[in-house]
C-alpha positions as CSV (number, residue, x, y, z in Angstrom):
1,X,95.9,119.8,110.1
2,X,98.0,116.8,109.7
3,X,96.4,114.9,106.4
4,X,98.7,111.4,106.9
5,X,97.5,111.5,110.6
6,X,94.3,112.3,109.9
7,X,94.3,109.7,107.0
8,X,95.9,107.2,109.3
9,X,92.2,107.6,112.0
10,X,89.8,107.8,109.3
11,X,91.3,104.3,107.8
12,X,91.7,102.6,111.1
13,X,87.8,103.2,111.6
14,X,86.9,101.2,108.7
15,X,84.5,98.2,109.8
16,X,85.7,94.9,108.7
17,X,84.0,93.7,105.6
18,X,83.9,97.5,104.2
19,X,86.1,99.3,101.8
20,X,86.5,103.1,101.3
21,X,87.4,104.8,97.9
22,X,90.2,107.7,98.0
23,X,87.9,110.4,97.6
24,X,85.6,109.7,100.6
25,X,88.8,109.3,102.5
26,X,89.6,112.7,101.6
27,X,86.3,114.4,102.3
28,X,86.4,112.6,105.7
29,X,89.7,114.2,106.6
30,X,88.4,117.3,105.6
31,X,89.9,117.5,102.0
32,X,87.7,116.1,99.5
33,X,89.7,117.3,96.6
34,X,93.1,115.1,97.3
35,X,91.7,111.5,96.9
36,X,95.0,112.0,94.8
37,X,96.6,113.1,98.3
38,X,95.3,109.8,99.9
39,X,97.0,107.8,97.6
40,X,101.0,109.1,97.4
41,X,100.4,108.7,101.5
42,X,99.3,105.3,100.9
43,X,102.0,104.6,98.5
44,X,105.0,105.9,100.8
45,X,103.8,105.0,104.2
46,X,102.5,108.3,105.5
47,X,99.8,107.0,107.2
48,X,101.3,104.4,109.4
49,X,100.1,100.9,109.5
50,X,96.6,101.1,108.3
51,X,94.6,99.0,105.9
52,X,95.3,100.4,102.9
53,X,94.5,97.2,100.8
54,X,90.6,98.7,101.8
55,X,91.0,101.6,99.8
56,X,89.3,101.0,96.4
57,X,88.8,104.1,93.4
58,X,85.5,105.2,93.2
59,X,84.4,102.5,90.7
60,X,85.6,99.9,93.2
61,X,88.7,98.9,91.3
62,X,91.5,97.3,93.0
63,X,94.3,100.2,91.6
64,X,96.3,100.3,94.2
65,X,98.1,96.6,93.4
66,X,101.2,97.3,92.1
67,X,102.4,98.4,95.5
68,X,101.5,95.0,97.5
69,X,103.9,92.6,97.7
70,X,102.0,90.6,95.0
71,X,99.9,91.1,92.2
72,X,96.8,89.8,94.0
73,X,97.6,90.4,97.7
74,X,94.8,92.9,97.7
75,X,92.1,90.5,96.4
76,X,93.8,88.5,98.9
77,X,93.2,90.3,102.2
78,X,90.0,91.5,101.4
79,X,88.7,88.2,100.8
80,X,90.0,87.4,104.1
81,X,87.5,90.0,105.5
82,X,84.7,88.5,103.4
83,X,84.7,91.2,100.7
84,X,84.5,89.7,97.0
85,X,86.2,91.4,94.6
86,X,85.0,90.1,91.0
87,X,86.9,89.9,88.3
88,X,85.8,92.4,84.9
89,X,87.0,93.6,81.9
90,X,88.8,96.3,83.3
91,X,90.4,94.6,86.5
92,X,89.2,93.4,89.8
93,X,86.5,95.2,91.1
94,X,84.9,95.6,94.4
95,X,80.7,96.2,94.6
96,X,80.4,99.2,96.9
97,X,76.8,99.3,97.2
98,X,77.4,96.0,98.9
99,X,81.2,96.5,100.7
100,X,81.7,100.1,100.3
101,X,81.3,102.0,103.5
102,X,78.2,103.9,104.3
103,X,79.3,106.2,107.0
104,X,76.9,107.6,109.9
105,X,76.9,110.5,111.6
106,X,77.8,108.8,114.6
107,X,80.5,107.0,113.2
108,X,81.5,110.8,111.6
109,X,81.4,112.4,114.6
110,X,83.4,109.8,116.5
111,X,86.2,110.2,113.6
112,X,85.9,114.2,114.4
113,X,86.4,113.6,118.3
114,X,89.6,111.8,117.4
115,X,91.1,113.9,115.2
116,X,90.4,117.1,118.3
117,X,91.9,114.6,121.1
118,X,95.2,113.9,119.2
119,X,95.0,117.9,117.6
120,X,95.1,117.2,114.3
């Protein structure tokens, strides 16, 4: 299994208007325990040129910042797409019951069928 290539599908599939948090990235490439994983490929470019200003922790904070151009070009694109991040106490957060992406077995399966057509 290629993770970063795996990682790269699994992002690309993200509706607009959704985010995904590192650990359901992982389990969706077939390694839920590296959300950690997920984001040193995010961090160095593994994965290509996906979205990665979607990926959210799994309280819906904004933590990946520091490696955008700008402080705020996160909050940026998502609201772009729609998504609202508010600000809190503890940082910009994103609501996932609303945004965060509620996968269906379809949309599973097609992300599967990808991953046996390229072999990884």
């Amino acid at each position: 299994m290629d993770f970063y290539k795996r990682m790269s599908v699994v992002l690309l599939s993200v509706p607009e208007g959704k985010v995904i948090t590192y650990g359901q990235t992982a389990k969706l490439i077939g390694r839920p325990r590296n959300a950690r994983q997920v984001g040193y490929g995010l961090r160095e470019g593994l994965g290509g040129d996906v979205p990665a200003y979607k990926v959210v922790n799994s309280k819906g904070f904004l933590s990946g910042a520091n490696h955008f151009l700008t402080w705020d070009m996160q909050r940026t694109m998502l609201m772009n797409e729609g998504i609202i991040p508010l600000m809190t106490n503890e940082g910009w957060r994103v609501d996932l019951e609303k945004y965060g992406w509620k996968l269906t077995a379809e949309e599973a399966e097609k992300i599967n069928k990808i991953f046996e057509a390229k072999g990884i």
